[in-house]
Structure formats: structure tokens, C-alpha cells
C-alpha positions as a printed NumPy array, in Angstrom:
array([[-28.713, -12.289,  -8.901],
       [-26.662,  -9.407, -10.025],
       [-22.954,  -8.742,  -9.874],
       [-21.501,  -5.654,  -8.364],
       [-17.705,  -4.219,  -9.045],
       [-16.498,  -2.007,  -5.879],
       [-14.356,   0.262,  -6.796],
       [-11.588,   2.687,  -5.17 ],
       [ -9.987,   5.5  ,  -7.309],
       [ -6.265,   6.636,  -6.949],
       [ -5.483,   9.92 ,  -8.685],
       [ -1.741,  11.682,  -9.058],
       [  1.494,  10.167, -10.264],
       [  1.35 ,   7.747,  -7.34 ],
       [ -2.223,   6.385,  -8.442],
       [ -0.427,   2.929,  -9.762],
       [  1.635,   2.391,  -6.341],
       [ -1.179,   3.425,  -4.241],
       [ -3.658,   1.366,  -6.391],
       [ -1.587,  -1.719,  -5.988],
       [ -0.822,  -1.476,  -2.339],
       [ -4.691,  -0.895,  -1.759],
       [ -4.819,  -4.343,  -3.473],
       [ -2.801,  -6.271,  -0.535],
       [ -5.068,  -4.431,   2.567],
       [ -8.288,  -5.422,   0.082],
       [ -7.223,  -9.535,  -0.353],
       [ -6.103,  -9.258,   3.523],
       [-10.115,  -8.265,   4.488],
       [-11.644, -10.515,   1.931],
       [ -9.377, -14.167,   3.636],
       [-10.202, -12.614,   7.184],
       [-13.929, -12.415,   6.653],
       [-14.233, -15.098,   4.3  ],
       [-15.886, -13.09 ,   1.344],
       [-16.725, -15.081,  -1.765],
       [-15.162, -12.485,  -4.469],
       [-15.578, -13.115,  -8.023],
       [-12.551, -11.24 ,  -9.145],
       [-10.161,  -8.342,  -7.472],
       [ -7.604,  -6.164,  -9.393],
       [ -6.312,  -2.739, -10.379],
       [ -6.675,  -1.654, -13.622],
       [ -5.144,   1.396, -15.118],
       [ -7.838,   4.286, -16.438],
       [ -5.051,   6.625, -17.157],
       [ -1.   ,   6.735, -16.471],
       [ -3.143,   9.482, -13.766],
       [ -6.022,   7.449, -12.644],
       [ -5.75 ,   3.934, -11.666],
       [ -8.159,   2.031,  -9.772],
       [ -8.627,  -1.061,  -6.957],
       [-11.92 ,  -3.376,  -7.266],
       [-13.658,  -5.877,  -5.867],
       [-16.566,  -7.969,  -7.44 ],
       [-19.122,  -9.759,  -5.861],
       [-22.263, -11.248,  -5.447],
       [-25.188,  -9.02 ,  -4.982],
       [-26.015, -10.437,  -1.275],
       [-22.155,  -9.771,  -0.32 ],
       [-22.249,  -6.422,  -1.229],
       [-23.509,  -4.143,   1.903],
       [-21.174,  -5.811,   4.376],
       [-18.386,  -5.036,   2.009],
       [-19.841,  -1.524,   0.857],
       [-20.305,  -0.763,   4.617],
       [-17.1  ,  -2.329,   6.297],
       [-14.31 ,  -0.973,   3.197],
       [-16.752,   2.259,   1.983],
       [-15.489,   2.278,  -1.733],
       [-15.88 ,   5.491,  -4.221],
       [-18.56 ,   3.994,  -6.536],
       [-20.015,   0.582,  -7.719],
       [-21.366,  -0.588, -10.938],
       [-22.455,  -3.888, -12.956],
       [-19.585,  -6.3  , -12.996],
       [-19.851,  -7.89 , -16.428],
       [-17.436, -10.726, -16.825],
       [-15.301, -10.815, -20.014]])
């Protein structure tokens, strides 16, 4: 079973801000429908470019993907 990162991109110099603040709606959806995550966070791609995630489980991944509609997805390889 594979696992997927969900990703949401925030662009501009308020890309951190917005980033984090997508965080708190993100862990309020995940407790209110009970979705087994594997990780969240923001991470910063540029002082420009930060971005939101969610990883989970491949079988958790359409109700989030359809429910939240983030940018783009990938692999989630743990470190």
C-alpha cells in the first residue's frame, strides 16, 4: 500500500501566514472526520512559495482528494 502527500501551494509574501493558517482548517477536517494521517505540515519551498500537506494512506486518499481538492499529490517517502 502506497503513501500519498496532498499538497496545497501558497505563493506571494503572505505564502508562510497563509500556509500556516491553512494548517489549523486542515487538522480541524482531519479530528472531525476521523482521518488516519501519517504526517501534516508546511514546509517552506522558497521565502515565496510555501506549502500545506497532508499524508496518508493510499485507501484514505479520494475522500480527502475529493472533500479538501488539493493542488497536486505525490509519493510520501518518510525520512
Amino acid at each position: 500500500m502506497r503513501n500519498l502527500k496532498l499538497i496545497w501551494d501558497f505563493k506571494g509574501p503572505d505564502a508562510a501566514q497563509t500556509a500556516r493558517h491553512h494548517l489549523i482548517h486542515l487538522k480541524e477536517y482531519i479530528e472531525r472526520n476521523e482521518v488516519d494521517t501519517l504526517a501534516t505540515g508546511v514546509e517552506e519551498v522558497t521565502p515565496m512559495h510555501h506549502l500545506c500537506f497532508v499524508a496518508v494512506k493510499e485507501p484514505d486518499m479520494p475522500q480527502v482528494r475529493d472533500d479538501l481538492k488539493p493542488h497536486r499529490g505525490q509519493l510520501w517517502m518518510e525520512s
